[in-house]
C-alpha positions, 0 to 999 in steps of 0.5 A: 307405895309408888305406881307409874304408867309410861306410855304402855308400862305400868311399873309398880313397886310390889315389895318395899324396903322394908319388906311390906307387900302391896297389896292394893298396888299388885291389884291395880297393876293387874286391872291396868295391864288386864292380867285376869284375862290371859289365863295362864298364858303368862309369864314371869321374869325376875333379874337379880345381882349385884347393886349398881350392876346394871340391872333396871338398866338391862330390864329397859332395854330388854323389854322396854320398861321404865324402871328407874336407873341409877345416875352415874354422875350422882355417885354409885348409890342404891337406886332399886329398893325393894322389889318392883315390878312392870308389863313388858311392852311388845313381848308375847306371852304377856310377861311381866319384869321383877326388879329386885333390890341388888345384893351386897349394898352398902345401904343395909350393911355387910351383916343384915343380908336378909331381905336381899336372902328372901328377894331372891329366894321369892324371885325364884319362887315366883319366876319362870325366868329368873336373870342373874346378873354377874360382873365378867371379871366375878366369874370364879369369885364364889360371892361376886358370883352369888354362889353362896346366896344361890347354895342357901336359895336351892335348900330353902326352895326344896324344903318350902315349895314342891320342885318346878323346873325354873330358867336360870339365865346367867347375863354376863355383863361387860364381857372381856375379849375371852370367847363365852365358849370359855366362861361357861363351863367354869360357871356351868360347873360352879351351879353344879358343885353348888348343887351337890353340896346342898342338903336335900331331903330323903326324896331329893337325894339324888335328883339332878340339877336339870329336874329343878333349873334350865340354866342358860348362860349369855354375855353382854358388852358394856353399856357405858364403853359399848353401847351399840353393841350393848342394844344389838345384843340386848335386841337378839336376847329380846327375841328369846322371850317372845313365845316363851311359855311354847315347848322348849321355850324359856319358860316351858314347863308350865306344870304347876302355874297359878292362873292369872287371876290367882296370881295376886293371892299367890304372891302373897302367900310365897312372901308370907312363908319366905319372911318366917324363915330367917336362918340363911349366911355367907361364907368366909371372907378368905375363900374371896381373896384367894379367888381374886389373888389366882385369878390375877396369877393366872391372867398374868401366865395366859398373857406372857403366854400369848407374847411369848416369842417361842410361841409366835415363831410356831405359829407362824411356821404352821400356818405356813405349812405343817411342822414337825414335831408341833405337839412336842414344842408346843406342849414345852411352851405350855409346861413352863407356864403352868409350873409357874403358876403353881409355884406362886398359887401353893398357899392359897386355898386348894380348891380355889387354886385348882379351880383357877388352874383350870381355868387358865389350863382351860383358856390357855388349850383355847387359845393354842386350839386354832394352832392345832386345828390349822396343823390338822388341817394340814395334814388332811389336805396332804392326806387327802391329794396324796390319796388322788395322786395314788388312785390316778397312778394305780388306775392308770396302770389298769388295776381294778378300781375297788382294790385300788380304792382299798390299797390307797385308803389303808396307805394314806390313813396310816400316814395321817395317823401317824403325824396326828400323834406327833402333832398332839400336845401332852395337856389336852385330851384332844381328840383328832377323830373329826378330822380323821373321820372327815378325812375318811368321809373326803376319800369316801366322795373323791372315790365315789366321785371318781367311781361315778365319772367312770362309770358313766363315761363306760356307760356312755360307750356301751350307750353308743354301741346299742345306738350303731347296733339298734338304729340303722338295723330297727329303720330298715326292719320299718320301712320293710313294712312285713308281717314279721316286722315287730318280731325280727325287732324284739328278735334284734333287741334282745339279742344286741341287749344281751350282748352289751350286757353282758360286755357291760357286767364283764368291764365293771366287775373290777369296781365290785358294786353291790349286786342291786346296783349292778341290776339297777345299771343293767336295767337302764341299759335295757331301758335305754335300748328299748327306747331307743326302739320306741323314738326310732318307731315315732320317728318313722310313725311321724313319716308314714304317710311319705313310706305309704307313697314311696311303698305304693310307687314301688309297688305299683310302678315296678314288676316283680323283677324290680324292673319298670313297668310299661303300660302295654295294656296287657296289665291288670290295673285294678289288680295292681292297684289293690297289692300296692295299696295292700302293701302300703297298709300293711306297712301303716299297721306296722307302724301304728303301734309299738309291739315289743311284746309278743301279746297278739293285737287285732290292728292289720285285720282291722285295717284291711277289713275297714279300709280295703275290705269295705263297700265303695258304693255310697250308702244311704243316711241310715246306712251311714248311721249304722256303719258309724256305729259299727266303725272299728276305726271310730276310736283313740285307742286300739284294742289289746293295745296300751296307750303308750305304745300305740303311735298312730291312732284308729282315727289317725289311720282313717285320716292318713288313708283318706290323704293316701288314696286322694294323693297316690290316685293321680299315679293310677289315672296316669297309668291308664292313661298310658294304657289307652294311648298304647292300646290306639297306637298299636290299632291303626287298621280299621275293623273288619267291616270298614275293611269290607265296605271299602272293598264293596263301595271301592271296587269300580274304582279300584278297577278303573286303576287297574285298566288305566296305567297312567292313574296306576303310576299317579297312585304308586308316586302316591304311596313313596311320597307318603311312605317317606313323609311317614318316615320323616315325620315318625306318624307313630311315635306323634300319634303314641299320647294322643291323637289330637296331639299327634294331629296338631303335631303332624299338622305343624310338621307337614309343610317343612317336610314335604318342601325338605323332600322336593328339595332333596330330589331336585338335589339328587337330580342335578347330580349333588346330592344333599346330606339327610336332615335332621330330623325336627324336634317335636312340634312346639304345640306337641311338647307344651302339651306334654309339659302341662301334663300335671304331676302329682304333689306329694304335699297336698292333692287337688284331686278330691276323693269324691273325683277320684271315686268317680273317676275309677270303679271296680266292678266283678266283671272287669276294669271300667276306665273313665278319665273325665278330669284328665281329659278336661284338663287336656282340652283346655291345653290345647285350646290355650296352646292353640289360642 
C-alpha cells in the first residue's frame, strides 16, 4: 500500500488492484487529516469514468489534491489502479476525494469487469457525491456513456443497502459548441429509462429515481486544447462543494451517515458485502455501433441544415423584419432534413434510431429557436405600438379612458394571435403564450402609465383650483383677526372641498377606477386642501407680531369712520389703548392655533385673562412665586389642543406680547404728546385769578392811560405793530409742539419781521407799495427739533418695558400722563441745536 503527503494532502491508496482494503492506511489517513474529530460534518466524493478520461486530472484541479495523473507523452496507459483516496485542501466541510480505477481498460480485458463493477458499486455506497465522467462525444452511446454498469449499480444497491439519497454529478468532458441546454435531457432521460427497467423489490416498485439520487449535470471544456478556460470552469464547480452537507447543499441528505469515527469499520464492511456478489454483465456489442453510426447520421443533417441557403436567406429577412408565412417555410426546411435522416437510419436498432432522432429533432428546433423568437419579438413590438397609436387616437377624440383601453386591447391581441399561428412551425410544440402573456402585461404598463399621467396632470388642475379658491380667501379670514375667524375657514374648506370633489369624481368616471381607489384620490385632495390651510396658517403665525403692529395702528390711530384720529384732548387714551390692544390679542388667539375642528379650546380666555386682565403693580418675591406657579401661560402646549395644530406657543405668546407692548408704547407716548401740545395751545389766557390781580395791581395804571391821550396813541401804535407781527410770524401754529420750541422758534424770526414791516411802511408812504413777502419757513432750530423727534422701529425697540410701565399707568380714577423719557430726549435736542 502506498501513502503521500503533499503539502496539506494526504493521498492514500485504500483499495489495491487486486481488490485488498487497507486497512492500516485508511487508520493513518484519518489520524493525519484528524477525520475523528468532525463528527458527521463531512463529506464524501468519488469520481468514476472511463480509463484515461481525466479524471485524477480533474480531482487536482477541483480540490487540489495530488492524485497521480497519466503522462501523455508516455502513451495512454492506466494510470489509477484501484481505488484511492485524499483530503480536499480548502473545502468546507471537511471532504474527502475516491479516486476510482477508470472503467473498460485494456490493463483487465473486455471480460473481467468485475472490480471495475464492485468500485463503483462501492463509490455509490460510500458516497455523498459521486462524479461521473463522460466523453461529450459518448453521450447517447449506452456503454461509453456507462448506462449499463449504472442499470447493474442501482439493482445491486436496493437489494444490498437501505436507500440514501446520493449526488449524481455528470462532468461532461471536453464540450463541443452544442449549448448544455441540449445535452442534458437526452442524458437526464437516459438515467430515467435506466431507472425504470431495473428490477425493484416489492417496497420499491414504484418509487421514483428523486427518492435515491439527485442527478445534476455540468460540462467542462478541454484541458489539453483549452486549459484556461478548463481552470475557470473547474474554479466555479469548486464553489459548489463548499458548504455542501447545509440543506440543499450537494451532499444534503444526511440521513443515515456513519460518524466520522466509524467511518473506517464502515468502509470495510461495504467492501466485505460488495466483493460476495459477482453476477453483474454489459449489453451487446450491436446496441454500440448502432448508437455510433445515428449519431454520425444525425450530425451530418444538423450540419447541411445550418449551410443550407433556404435557411439562410430566412434568417436574414427575419432578422430584418417580421415574414410572412415564417412558420410555413421553415417547417419545409426541417421536413427535408428529417425525411433523410430516416431513410438512412431504417435498419439500424429502433430504439437507438428514435433516440437519436430525437436528438437531432431536439438540436435542429434549437438551433432555429432564435429565429422564432426574433419573428415573435417582432410581432410584439408591432402589437404593442399599434396598441399606442390606437389609444392616443381614441383619447384624443374624448372617449372614456377605460373603453378605449378595452377596444385597443381586444383589436391588437387578435392580430397578434393571428400572426403567431402563422409563424408556427409544424415539428415543435412551441408554445407563444410567454410572448403573448408579456405582450398583454406590456399593454397592462403602457395603459397604467398613461392612466397615471392623466390623472395626475387632472390632479394637478383640480390641485391649482383649491389653491386660487383657498388661499387669498383663508389670508384674508386671518388677518380679520374675529372671533368667528377659525369657523368662516372650516365653513370655506369645506364647501371649496366639496365642490372639486365632486368636479374631480365627475371628469374620472370615464377611467372607471375601483371605488377604494376612487376614495383614496379624493381623500388626498381633502389632505391637500387642508394643508394648504395649515401652511397658510404657519405663514401667517410666522408674521404675527407685524399683523399684531399693523392691527393696533389701525385701532389706535383711526376712529370708527376709518377716519385719522386728531388728538384734541378730548379722547380717552387709555380707553383707546385697552381696544387696540384688545384687538391685536385677539387676532394673536386666532393665530396660535389651528382649529379645523369644531372642539371648543380655552386659548383667547387665557390670553385676555394673563395679558390684559392682570395686575400692573409689581408684586412682592412670594407674590411672583405664586403667580409663576399658577401661570397658564407657563407652558408648551395648550390645552384641549394637539401638538400639531398648535402654531404659536403659551410661552411664544407671553414673549410676542412682551415685544408687542414695548414696541407699539412709543405710538402711545406720542399721542399723549400731541394731546398736551393741543390742550397748551388752545389755552393762552391766564386764569381767572391772574386775570383778577392784574385788574387789582394794574388799575392806577390803567387809569393813567385813560387821563393821557398821547400814551393811549403809544399803546393802540402798540397793539397793530403786535397784532401784524402775530400775523406774520403765525405765534399759534409755532407754539402748537411745544412751548420751548415755539419761543426759539419766534425768537430766531422776530428780528427779520419787524425790519420787513417798517420796510413795508416806509414803502407805502412814498407812494410805492411793495408786494407781501412770503412768508418765512420755520426756524431752522424749529424744524431740526421736529426732525429729532424719533420714530418708532418696527424691528427692535429701545424702550425697555420697565420705562414704559413707568411712563404710563392707569388708575380707576382717571389717565395719569407722564412722559419723563420724551422730555429728556427733547431737552438734549434743543440744547445740541442751541450749542
Amino acid at each position: 500500500m502506498e501513502e503521500e503527503v503533499v503539502e496539506d494532502c494526504c493521498v492514500t491508496q485504500l483499495i489495491d488492484a487486486n481488490g485488498s482494503f487497507n486497512v492500516e492506511g485508511l487508520d493513518n489517513f484519518m489520524k493525519k487529516v484528524k477525520l475523528i474529530d468532525c463528527g458527521l460534518s463531512y463529506a464524501v466524493v468519488a469520481i468514476m469514468g472511463p480509463q484515461s478520461s481525466g479524471k485524477s486530472t480533474l480531482l487536482n484541479h477541483l480540490f487540489h489534491t495530488n492524485f497521480r495523473e497519466m503522462d501523455a507523452y508516455k502513451g495512454r496507459t492506466q494510470t489509477t489502479k484501484g481505488i484511492w483516496i485524499a483530503n480536499c485542501v480548502g473545502i468546507q466541510p471537511f471532504t474527502i476525494a475516491m479516486d476510482l480505477e477508470g472503467t473498460d481498460g485494456r490493463e483487465r480485458g473486455q471480460d473481467d469487469t468485475t472490480f471495475e463493477k464492485q468500485s463503483a458499486l462501492f463509490a455509490l455506497a460510500i458516497s455523498d457525491i459521486v462524479l461521473i465522467n463522460m466523453w461529450c462525444h459518448d453521450i447517447g452511446r449506452e456503454h461509453a456513456a456507462n448506462r449499463p454498469l449504472l442499470k447493474t449499480v442501482f439493482q445491486v444497491m436496493m437489494r444490498l443497502f437501505s436507500p440514501r439519497k446520493t449526488t449524481l454529478l455528470f462532468v461532461i468532458r471536453d464540450k463541443t459548441k452544442t449549448p448544455l441546454e441540449l445535452l442534458e435531457p437526452v442524458l437526464r432521460e437516459d438515467i430515467q429509462k435506466i431507472w425504470v427497467e431495473v428490477p425493484k423489490p416489492q417496497a420499491h416498485t414504484n418509487t421514483p429515481l428523486s427518492d435515491f439520487f439527485n442527478v445534476e449535470i455540468t460540462a467542462l471544456s478541454s484541458y489539453e486544447e483549452k486549459e484556461e478556460n478548463f481552470k475557470e470552469e473547474v474554479a466555479q464547480l469548486r464553489q459548489r462543494f463548499f458548504h455542501s452537507i447545509s440543506p440543499g447543499g450537494l451532499a444534503g441528505d444526511r440521513r443515515g451517515v456513519v460518524p466520522a469515527s466509524g467511518f473506517s469499520f464502515s468502509a470495510q464492511q461495504i467492501w466485505k458485502v460488495i466483493k460476495e456478489n459477482k453476477d453483474l454483465d454489459l449489453p451487446a456489442h450491436k446496441i454500440m455501433v448502432a448508437t455510433v453510426r445515428c449519431e454520425e447520421i444525425a450530425n451530418e443533417k444538423l450540419s447541411r441544415l445550418i449551410s443550407d441557403e433556404g435557411w439562410l436567406e430566412l434568417e436574414d429577412a427575419v432578422q430584418a423584419g417580421p415574414v410572412f408565412g415564417f412558420g410555413k417555410q421553415l417547417s419545409s426546411v426541417l421536413e427535408m432534413y428529417f425525411s433523410e435522416y430516416d431513410m438512412e437510419t431504417i435498419y439500424y436498432d429502433e430504439g437507438v434510431r428514435n433516440a437519436k432522432r430525437q436528438q437531432l429533432v431536439s438540436k435542429a428546433l434549437q438551433f432555429v429557436y432564435p429565429a422564432y423568437t426574433t419573428m415573435l419579438g417582432h410581432l410584439h413590438y408591432n402589437a404593442l405600438e399599434s396598441f399606442k397609436t390606437r389609444l392616443e387616437q381614441a383619447l384624443h377624440k374624448g372617449e372614456g379612458f377605460a373603453a378605449s383601453v378595452c377596444t385597443c386591447t381586444h383589436s391588437c391581441m387578435l392580430e397578434f394571435d393571428h400572426e403567431c399561428a402563422d409563424a408556427a412551425i409544424r415539428q415543435a410544440n412551441w408554445d407563444a403564450s410567454e410572448v403573448r402573456d408579456k405582450l398583454c402585461r406590456d399593454i397592462d404598463a403602457h395603459a397604467s402609465s398613461v392612466c397615471s399621467a392623466k390623472l395626475s396632470e387632472i390632479i394637478a388642475i383640480y390641485e391649482k383650483q383649491l389653491t386660487l379658491a383657498l388661499n387669498e380667501p383663508v389670508e384674508s379670514l386671518l388677518e380679520a383677526g374675529r372671533r368667528d375667524t377659525w369657523a368662516s375657514i372650516r365653513k370655506l374648506l369645506k364647501r371649496e372641498t366639496e365642490v372639486v370633489v365632486s368636479d374631480f369624481s365627475t371628469t374620472i368616471a370615464g377611467f372607471e377606477l375601483k371605488q377604494t381607489t376612487v376614495d383614496l384620490m379624493v381623500q388626498k385632495l381633502r389632505d391637500y386642501a387642508i394643508n394648504l390651510v395649515r401652511k397658510k396658517a404657519r405663514e401667517d403665525a410666522g408674521k404675527v407680531l407685524i399683523r399684531m403692529k399693523d392691527r393696533f395702528s389701525t385701532v389706535f390711530k383711526q376712529d370708527n369712520d376709518s377716519m385719522p384720529r386728531v388728538w384734541t384732548g378730548k379722547e380717552d387714551i387709555r380707553a383707546i389703548t385697552r381696544d387696540a390692544r384688545s384687538a391685536s390679542l385677539r387676532l394673536l388667539s386666532v393665530l396660535a392655533a389651528i382649529r379645523l375642528s369644531e372642539n371648543p379650546d380655552k386659548i383667547e380666555n387665557v390670553l385676555f385673562s394673563s395679558l390684559m386682565d392682570g395686575a400692573v403693580a409689581v408684586p412682592s418675591s412670594q407674590d411672583r412665586n405664586i403667580k409663576a406657579s399658577t401661570d397658564p401661560l407657563a407652558s408648551s402646549t395648550w390645552e384641549e389642543v394637539s401638538p400639531m395644530d398648535t402654531l404659536i406657543t403659551p410661552v411664544q405668546c407671553k414673549s410676542l406680547w412682551r415685544q408687542f407692548k414695548a414696541e407699539t408704547e412709543y405710538t402711545v407716548t406720542q399721542a399723549i404728546s400731541a394731546q398736551e401740545a393741543h390742550r397748551k395751545s388752545n389755552n393762552w389766557l391766564p386764569p381767572p385769578w391772574a386775570i383778577l390781580a392784574m385788574i387789582v395791581l394794574g388799575f392806577n395804571e390803567f387809569m393813567l392811560l385813560l387821563r393821557n391821550p398821547l400814551y393811549l396813541m403809544v399803546l393802540f401804535i402798540f397793539l397793530l405793530l403786535s397784532k401784524a407781527l402775530w400775523v406774520q410770524m403765525d405765534i399759534p401754529r409755532e407754539f402748537q409742539n411745544n412751548t420751548l420750541a415755539g419761543l426759539l422758534s419766534i425768537s430766531s424770526r422776530f428780528l427779520p419781521t419787524v425790519m420787513n414791516l417798517l420796510r413795508g411802511l416806509a414803502e407805502e408812504a412814498q407812494g410805492h407799495p411793495a408786494p407781501e413777502a412770503p412768508r418765512p419757513p420755520y426756524s431752522s432750530a424749529s424744524q431740526s427739533f421736529r426732525n429729532q423727534t424719533p420714530q418708532p422701529n418696527p424691528v427692535s425697540n429701545s424702550i425697555p418695558e420697565s420705562s414704559v410701565s413707568s411712563n404710563i399707568s392707569f388708575s380707576d380714577s382717571g389717565v395719569d400722563y407722564s412722559c419723563p423719557n420724551l422730555i429728556h430726549r427733547h431737552t438734549t435736542n434743543i440744547q445740541e441745536e442751541l450749542s
